[in-house]
LOFIGU-638179 format. One record per atom (N, C-alpha, C, O): residue in three letters; x negated, y negated, z negated; residue number from 1; atom name. Coordinates in steps of 0.05 Angstrom, whole numbers, plus 5000, padded with zeros to 4 digits. Layout:
<nodes>
<node residu="ALA" u="X" v="Y" w="Z" num="NUM" atome="CA"/>
...
</nodes>
This chain:
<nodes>
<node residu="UNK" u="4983" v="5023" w="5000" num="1" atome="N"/>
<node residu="UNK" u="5000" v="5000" w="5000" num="1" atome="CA"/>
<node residu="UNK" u="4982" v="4975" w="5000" num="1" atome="C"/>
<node residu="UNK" u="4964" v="4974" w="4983" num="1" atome="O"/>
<node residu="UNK" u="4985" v="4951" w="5020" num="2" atome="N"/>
<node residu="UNK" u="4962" v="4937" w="5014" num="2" atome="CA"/>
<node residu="UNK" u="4978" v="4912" w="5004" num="2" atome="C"/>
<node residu="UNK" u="4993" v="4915" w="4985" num="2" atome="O"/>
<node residu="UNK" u="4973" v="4880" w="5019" num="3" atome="N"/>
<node residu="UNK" u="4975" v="4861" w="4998" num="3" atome="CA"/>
<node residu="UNK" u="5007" v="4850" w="5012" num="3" atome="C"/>
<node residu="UNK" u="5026" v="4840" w="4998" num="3" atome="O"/>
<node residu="UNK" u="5007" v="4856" w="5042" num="4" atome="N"/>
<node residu="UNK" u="5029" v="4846" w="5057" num="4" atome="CA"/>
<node residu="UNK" u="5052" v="4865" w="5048" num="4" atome="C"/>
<node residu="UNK" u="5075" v="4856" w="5050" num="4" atome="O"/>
<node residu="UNK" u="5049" v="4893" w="5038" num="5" atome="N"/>
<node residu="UNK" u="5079" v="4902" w="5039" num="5" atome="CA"/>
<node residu="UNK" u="5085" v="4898" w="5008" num="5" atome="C"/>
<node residu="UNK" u="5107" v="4903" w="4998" num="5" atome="O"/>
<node residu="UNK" u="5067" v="4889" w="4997" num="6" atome="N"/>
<node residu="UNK" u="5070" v="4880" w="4962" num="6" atome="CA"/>
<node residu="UNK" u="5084" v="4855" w="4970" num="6" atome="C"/>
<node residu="UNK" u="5104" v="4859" w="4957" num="6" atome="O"/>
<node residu="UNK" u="5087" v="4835" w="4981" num="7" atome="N"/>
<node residu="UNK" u="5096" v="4802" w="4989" num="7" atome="CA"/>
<node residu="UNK" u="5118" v="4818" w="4994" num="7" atome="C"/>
<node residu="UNK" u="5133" v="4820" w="4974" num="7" atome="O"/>
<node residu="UNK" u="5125" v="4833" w="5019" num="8" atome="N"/>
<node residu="UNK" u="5149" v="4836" w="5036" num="8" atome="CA"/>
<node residu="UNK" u="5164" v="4847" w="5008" num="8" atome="C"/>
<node residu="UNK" u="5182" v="4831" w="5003" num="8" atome="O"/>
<node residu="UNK" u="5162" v="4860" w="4995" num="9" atome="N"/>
<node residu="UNK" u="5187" v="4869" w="4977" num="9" atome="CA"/>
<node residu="UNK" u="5189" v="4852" w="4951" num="9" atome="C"/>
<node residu="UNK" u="5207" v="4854" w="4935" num="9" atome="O"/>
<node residu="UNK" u="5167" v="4834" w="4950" num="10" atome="N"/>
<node residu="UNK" u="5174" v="4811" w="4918" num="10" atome="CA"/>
<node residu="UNK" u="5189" v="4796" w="4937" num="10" atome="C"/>
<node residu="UNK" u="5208" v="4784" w="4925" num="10" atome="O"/>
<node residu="UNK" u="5187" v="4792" w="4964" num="11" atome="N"/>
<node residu="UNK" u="5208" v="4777" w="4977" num="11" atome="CA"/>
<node residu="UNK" u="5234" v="4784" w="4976" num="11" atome="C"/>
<node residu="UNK" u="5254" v="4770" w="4970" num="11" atome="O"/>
<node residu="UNK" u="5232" v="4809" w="4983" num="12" atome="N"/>
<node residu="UNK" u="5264" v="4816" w="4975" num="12" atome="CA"/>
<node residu="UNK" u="5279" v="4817" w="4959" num="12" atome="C"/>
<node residu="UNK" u="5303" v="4813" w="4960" num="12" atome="O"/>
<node residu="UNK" u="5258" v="4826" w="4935" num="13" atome="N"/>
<node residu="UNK" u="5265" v="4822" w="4904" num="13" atome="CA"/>
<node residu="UNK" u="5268" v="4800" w="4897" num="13" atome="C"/>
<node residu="UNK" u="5285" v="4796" w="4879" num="13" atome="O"/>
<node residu="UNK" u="5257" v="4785" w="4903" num="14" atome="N"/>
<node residu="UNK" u="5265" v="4753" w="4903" num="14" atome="CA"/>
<node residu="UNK" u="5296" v="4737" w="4917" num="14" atome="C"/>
<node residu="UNK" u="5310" v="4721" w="4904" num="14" atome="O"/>
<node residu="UNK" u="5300" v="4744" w="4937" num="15" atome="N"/>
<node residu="UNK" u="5325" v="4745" w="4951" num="15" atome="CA"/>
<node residu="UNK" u="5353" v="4758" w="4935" num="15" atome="C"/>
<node residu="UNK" u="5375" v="4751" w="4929" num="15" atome="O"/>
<node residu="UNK" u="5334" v="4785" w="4933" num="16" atome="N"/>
<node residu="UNK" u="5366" v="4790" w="4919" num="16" atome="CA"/>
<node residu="UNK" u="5370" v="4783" w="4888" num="16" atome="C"/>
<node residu="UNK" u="5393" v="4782" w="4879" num="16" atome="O"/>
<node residu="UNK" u="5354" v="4780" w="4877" num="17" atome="N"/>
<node residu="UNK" u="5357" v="4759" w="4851" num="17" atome="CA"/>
<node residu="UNK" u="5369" v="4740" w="4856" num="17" atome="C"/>
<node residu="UNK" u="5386" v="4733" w="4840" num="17" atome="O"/>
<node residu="UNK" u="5365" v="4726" w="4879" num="18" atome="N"/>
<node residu="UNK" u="5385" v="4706" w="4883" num="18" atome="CA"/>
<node residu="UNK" u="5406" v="4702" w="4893" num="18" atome="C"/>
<node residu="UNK" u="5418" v="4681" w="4890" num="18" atome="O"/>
<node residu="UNK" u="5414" v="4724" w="4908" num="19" atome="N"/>
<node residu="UNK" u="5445" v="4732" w="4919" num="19" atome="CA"/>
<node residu="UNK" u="5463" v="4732" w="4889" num="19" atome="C"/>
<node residu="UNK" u="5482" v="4717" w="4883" num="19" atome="O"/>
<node residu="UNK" u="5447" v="4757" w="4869" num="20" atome="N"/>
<node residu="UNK" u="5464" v="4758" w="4847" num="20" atome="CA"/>
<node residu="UNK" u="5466" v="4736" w="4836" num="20" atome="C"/>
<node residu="UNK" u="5489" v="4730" w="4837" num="20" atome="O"/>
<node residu="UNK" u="5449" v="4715" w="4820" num="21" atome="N"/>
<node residu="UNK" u="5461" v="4692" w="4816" num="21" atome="CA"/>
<node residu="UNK" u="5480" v="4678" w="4830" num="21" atome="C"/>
<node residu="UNK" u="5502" v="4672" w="4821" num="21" atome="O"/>
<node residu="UNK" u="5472" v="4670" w="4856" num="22" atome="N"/>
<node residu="UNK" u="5501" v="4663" w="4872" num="22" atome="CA"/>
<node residu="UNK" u="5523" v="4674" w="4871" num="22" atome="C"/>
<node residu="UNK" u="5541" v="4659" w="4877" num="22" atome="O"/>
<node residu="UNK" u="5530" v="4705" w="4864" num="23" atome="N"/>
<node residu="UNK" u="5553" v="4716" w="4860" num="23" atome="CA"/>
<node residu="UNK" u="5561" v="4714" w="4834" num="23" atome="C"/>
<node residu="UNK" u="5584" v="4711" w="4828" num="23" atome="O"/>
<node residu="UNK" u="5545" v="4716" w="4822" num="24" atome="N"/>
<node residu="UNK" u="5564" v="4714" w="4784" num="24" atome="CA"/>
<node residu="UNK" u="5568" v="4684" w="4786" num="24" atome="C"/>
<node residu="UNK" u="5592" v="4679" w="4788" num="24" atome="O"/>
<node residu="UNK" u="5555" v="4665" w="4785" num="25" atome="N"/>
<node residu="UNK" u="5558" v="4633" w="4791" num="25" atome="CA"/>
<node residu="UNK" u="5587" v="4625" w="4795" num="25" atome="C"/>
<node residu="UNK" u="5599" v="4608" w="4781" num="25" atome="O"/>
<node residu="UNK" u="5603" v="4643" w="4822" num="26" atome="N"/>
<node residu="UNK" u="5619" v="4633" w="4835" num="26" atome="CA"/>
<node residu="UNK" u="5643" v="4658" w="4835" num="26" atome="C"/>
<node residu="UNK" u="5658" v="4663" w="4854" num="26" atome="O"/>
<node residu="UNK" u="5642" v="4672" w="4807" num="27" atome="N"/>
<node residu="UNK" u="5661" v="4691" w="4802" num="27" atome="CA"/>
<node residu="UNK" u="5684" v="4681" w="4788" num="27" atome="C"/>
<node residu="UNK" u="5683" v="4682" w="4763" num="27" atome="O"/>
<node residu="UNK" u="5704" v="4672" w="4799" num="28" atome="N"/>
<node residu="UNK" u="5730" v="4664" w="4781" num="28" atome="CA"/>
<node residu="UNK" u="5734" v="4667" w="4750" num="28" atome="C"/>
<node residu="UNK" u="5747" v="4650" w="4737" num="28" atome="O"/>
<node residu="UNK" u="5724" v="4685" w="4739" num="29" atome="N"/>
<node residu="UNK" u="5733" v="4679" w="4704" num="29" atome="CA"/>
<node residu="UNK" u="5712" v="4660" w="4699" num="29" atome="C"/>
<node residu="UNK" u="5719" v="4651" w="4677" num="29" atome="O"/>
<node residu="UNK" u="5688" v="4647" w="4705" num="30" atome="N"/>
<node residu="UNK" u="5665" v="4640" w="4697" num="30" atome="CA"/>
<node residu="UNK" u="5679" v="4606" w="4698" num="30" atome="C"/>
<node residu="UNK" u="5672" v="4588" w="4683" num="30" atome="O"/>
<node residu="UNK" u="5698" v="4605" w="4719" num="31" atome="N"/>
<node residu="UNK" u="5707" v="4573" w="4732" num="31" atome="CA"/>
<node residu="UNK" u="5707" v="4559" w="4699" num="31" atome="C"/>
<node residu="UNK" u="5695" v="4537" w="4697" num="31" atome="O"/>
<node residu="UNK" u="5719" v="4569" w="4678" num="32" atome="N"/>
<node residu="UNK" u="5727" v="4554" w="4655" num="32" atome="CA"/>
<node residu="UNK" u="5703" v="4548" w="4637" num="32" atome="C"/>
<node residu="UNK" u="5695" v="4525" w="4634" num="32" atome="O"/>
<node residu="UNK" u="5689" v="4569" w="4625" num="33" atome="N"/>
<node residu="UNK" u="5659" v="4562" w="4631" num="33" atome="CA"/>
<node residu="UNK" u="5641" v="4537" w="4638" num="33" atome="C"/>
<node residu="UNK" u="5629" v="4520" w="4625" num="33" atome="O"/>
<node residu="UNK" u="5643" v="4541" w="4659" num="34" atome="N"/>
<node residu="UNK" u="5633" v="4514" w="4675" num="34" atome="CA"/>
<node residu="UNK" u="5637" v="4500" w="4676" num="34" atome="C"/>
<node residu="UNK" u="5620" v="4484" w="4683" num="34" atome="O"/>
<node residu="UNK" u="5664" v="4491" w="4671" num="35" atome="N"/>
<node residu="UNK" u="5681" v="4462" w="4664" num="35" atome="CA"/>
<node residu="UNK" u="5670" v="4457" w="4641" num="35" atome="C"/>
<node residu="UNK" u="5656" v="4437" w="4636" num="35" atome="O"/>
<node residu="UNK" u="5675" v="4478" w="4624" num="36" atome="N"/>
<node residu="UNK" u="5669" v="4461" w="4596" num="36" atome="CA"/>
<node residu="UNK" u="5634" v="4457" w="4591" num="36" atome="C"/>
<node residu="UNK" u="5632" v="4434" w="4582" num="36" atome="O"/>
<node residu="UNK" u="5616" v="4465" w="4592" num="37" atome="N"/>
<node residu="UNK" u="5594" v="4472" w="4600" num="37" atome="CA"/>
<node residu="UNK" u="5585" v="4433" w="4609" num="37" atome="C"/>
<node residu="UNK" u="5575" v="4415" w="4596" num="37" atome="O"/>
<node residu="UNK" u="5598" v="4435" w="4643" num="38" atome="N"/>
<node residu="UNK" u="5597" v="4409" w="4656" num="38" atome="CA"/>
<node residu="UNK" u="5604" v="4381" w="4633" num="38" atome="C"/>
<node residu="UNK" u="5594" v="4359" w="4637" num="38" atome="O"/>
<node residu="UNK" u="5621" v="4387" w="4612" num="39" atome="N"/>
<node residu="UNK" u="5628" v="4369" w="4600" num="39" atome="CA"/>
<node residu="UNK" u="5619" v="4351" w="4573" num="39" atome="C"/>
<node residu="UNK" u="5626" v="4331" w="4561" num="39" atome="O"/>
<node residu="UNK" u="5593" v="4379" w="4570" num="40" atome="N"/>
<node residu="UNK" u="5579" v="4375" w="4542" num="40" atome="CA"/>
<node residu="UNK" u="5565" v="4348" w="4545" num="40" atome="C"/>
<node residu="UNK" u="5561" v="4334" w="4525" num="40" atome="O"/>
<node residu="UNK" u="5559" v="4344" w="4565" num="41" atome="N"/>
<node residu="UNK" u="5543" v="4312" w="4553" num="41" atome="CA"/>
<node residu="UNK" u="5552" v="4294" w="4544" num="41" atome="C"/>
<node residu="UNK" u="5541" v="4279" w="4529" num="41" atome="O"/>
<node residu="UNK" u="5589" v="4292" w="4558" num="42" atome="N"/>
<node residu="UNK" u="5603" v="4270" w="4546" num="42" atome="CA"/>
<node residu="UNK" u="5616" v="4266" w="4522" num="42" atome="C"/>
<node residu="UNK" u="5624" v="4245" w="4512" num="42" atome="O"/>
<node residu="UNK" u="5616" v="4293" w="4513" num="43" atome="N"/>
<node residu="UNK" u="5629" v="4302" w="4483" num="43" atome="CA"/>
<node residu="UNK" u="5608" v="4286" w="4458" num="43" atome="C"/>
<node residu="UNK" u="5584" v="4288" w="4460" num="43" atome="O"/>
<node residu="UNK" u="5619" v="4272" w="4439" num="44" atome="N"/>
<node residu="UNK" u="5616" v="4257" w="4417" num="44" atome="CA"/>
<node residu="UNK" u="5617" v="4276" w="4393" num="44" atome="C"/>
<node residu="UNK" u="5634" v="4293" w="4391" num="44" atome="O"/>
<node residu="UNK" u="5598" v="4272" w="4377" num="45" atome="N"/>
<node residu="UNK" u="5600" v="4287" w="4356" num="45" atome="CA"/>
<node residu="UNK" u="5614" v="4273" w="4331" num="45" atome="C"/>
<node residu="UNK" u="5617" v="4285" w="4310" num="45" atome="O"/>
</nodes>
C-alpha cells in the first residue's frame, strides 16, 4: 500500500464524514434543536 492509496481513502473517509453530518444536520426532529440552539445568544439571564 503506498502513500497515494492512503490519501485516496482518508479522502473518502473524509467525504463520508461529511455526508453524515449533512444528514443528521438536516433530519426533521433536530429542526427544534436548532431553533433553540440559534437563539442562545439573545437569551438574558
Amino acid at each position: 500500500m503506498d502513500i497515494n492509496t492512503l490519501r485516496i481513502l482518508a479522502t473518502i473517509a473524509s467525504f463520508a464524514v461529511f455526508v453524515g453530518i449533512v444528514v443528521w444536520a438536516w433530519k426533521r426532529r433536530k429542526t427544534d434543536d436548532f431553533k433553540e440552539a440559534a437563539n442562545l445568544p439573545f437569551t438574558h439571564d
